[in-house]
C-alpha positions, 0 to 999 in steps of 0.5 A: 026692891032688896039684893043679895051679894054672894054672886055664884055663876050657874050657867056658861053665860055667866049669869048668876043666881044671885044678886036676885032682886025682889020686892020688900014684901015678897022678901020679907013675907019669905024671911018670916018663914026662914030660920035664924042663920049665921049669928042667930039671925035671919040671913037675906041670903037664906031668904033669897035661897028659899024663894030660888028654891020655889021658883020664885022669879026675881030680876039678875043681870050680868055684869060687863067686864068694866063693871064692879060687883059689891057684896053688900054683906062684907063690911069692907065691900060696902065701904068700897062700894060707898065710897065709889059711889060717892066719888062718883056724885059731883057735889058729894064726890068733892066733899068726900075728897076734901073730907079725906085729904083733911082726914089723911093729911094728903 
């Protein structure tokens, strides 16, 4: 399964349009027939866009109020993401803090 990130409401529910999950196939059968974008290169979101376009179905789900959303196409977004959810794994967690009290001289 893929996801895109920029989140935009479309309804009074608060559901988005995206993050809309598909399976690789069908998003990389929809990214061959998509233009370069940003940068010159081929944009998930562009791809996503298309398929919306058609009335593909994909999967969304409305994030609750404790819950967190990550734009996966933003660096700083990803690394917070990452870092969540690492700090979340109970081996992986307390290596991450050991890495970064060592790191940041806490």
């Amino acid at each position: 399964m893929v996801a895109t990130g920029n989140s935009r409401k479309i309804n009074e529910n608060g559901y988005t349009s995206r993050p809309v999950t598909y399976s690789l196939s069908t998003i990389f059968d929809t990214l061959e027939r998509t233009s370069p974008g940003k940068g010159g290169e081929l944009q998930l979101t562009d791809g996503i866009r298309l398929l919306l376009k058609e009335s593909t179905l994909g999967y969304s789900v409305k994030l609750t109020d404790k819950e967190k959303r990550y734009d996966m196409g933003n660096m700083g977004s990803y690394s917070e993401a990452f870092v969540d959810f690492v700090l979340q794994d109970e081996k992986y967690g307390y290596q991450l803090r050991q890495y970064l009290h060592k790191k940041l001289n806490l």
